[in-house]
N, C-alpha and C positions, 0 to 999 in steps of 0.2 A: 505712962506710955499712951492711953489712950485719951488723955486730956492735951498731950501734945498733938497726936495725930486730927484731932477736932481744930484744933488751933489752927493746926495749917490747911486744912481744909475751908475754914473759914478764910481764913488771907488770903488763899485761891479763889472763892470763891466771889472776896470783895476785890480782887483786882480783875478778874474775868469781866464781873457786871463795871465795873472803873469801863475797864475799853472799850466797853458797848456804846459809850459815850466819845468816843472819838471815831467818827465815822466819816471817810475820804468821798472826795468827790466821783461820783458815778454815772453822771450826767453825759447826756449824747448828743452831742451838738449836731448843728442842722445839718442834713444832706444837702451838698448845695450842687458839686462838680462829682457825681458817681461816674464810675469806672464804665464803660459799654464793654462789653466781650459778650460770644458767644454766648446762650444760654446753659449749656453741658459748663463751660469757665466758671460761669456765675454759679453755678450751682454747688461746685468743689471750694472754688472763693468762700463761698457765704457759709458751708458747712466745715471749713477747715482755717478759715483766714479771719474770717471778719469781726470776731469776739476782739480779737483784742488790733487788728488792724482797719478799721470802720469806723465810722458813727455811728454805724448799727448794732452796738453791743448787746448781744442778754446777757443780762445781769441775775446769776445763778442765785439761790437761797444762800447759800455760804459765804457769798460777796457783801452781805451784811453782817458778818460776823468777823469782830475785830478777834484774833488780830488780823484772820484772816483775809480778811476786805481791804485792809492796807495793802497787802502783798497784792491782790488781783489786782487792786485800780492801778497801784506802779507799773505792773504787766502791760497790764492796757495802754497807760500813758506813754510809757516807751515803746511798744506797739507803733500807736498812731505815732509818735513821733518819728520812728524812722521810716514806718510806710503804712499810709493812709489811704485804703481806696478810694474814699468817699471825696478824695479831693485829686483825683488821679488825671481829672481833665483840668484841673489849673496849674500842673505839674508840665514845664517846656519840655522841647522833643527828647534832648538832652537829657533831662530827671528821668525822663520816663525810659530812657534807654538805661539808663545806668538804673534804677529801679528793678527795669526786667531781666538785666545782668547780675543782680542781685536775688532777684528768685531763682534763677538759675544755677546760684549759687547753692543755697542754702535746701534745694530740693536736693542737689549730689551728695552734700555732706548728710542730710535728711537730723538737720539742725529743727526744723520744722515740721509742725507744731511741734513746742516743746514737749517735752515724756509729760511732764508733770500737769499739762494742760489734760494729753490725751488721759491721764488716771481717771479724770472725772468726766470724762468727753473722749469715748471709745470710737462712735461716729467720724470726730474731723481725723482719723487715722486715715493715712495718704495710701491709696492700692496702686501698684503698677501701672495699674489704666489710669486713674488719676496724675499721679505723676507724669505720666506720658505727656496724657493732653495739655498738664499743666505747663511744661519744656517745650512744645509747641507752640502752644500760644506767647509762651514768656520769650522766646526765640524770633518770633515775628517783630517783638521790638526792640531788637539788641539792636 
């Protein structure tokens, strides 16, 4: 029993250091076209949106730990892919309207931020007054 349970301890413990070895891109591309809003916007933006919608990522300690760091950087990249502040002025009037109907979206359903971000990241939690300002602002560009 206790030569089996070393065993697979050990097999855990070479496939754990295996994954450490495959490490996903984490990288922040340039700021080139940032978003302007109000400063109180940018503020809730940067504290609740822009980890995984920006080129401004922090990149936590556990974003290097496979397997975990796979799963963040895929967050991220579908993130920025479906909405990127950081490139929110190369975005026509049209994106940016359907953009800001989209925030307005996803604050009612409060899809946003995900639970599983907020577990580790209690701060980007959305208050009333936050959401408020944030449907105001998001509203001005529908």
């Amino acid at each position: 029993m206790k030569t089996k349970l070393k065993a697979s301890l050990l097999g855990i413990m070479v496939v754990a250091a295996l994954l450490q070895t495959v490490q996903p891109d984490r990288s922040n591309p340039e700021v080139t076209a940032p978003l302007e809003a109000p400063p109180e916007v940018m503020a809730v933006l940067k504290r609740a949106c822009y980890d995984c919608h920006s080129n401004e990522t922090r990149w936590p300690w556990y974003s290097y730990l496979s397997p975990v760091s796979i799963l963040v950087a895929n967050h991220v990249q579908e993130g920025r892919e479906h909405l990127n502040f950081s490139d929110w002025t190369t975005m026509d009037a049209a994106k940016q309207m359907h953009a800001s109907s989209e925030i307005l979206e996803v604050l009612e359903s409060g899809e946003m931020p995900l639970k599983s971000y907020l577990l580790l990241h209690g701060d980007a939690e959305l208050s009333t007054a936050d959401k408020e300002l944030l449907r105001s602002w998001a509203a001005q560009g529908e």
